[in-house]
C-alpha angles and dihedrals in degrees: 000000000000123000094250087048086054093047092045079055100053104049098045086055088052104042087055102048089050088047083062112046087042077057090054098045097046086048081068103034090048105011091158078064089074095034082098095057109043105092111264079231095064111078130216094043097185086056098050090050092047091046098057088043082061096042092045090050090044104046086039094057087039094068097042082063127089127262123346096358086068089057103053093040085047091049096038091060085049095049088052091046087062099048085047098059095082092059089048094050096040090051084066100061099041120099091234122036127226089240128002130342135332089265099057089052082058095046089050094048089053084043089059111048083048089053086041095058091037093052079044094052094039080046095056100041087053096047087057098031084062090042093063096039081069110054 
């Protein structure tokens, strides 16, 4: 791999895991900002904001660290990204959206599948990064 390829890899990890980790704090710091995502079917609203702020701290500090650690965080935002998508979608099609215009929700969807592709890729690179190391 080529040294700008590292460094674009770098910084894309770490931008995402700090992404991440900036998500989780603000879910405590401002929790009724997320009220308007959480599915009116999920109970205990506060507890499920509060819970992904852990899991996206967790997951975040987990891929800024060496070794495995990197995989499973890595994994772990991906995975998140993914569970988030439907709320993304769905904000799009509301009348109202959870936060902003019409035409935030549709700048966040398109976020999100860019953020999606780039935790798979860092996903991926880090999965066989660890593989090598192995052997």
């Amino acid at each position: 791999m080529s040294k700008v390829a590292e460094i674009t890899f770098r910084i894309v990890r770490y931008f995402l895991a700090i992404l991440m980790v900036t998500g989780g704090v603000q879910h405590f710091r401002n929790p009724e900002a997320y009220l308007a995502f959480v599915p009116s079917f999920l109970p205990e609203k506060m507890s499920v904001i509060y819970l992904s702020g852990i899991l996206e701290i967790g997951f975040g500090a987990l891929a800024l660290i060496p070794g495995k650690s990197k995989e499973w965080g890595s994994l772990g935002i991906l995975g998140l990204l993914i569970l988030f998508l439907p709320i993304h979608i769905t904000d799009v099609f509301v009348q109202s959206p959870a936060m902003g215009s019409g035409r935030s929700a549709e700048i966040r969807l398109v976020l999100q599948f860019i953020l999606i592709w780039a935790a798979f890729r860092v996903y991926k690179r880090v999965q066989s990064d660890f593989k090598s190391s192995k052997l």
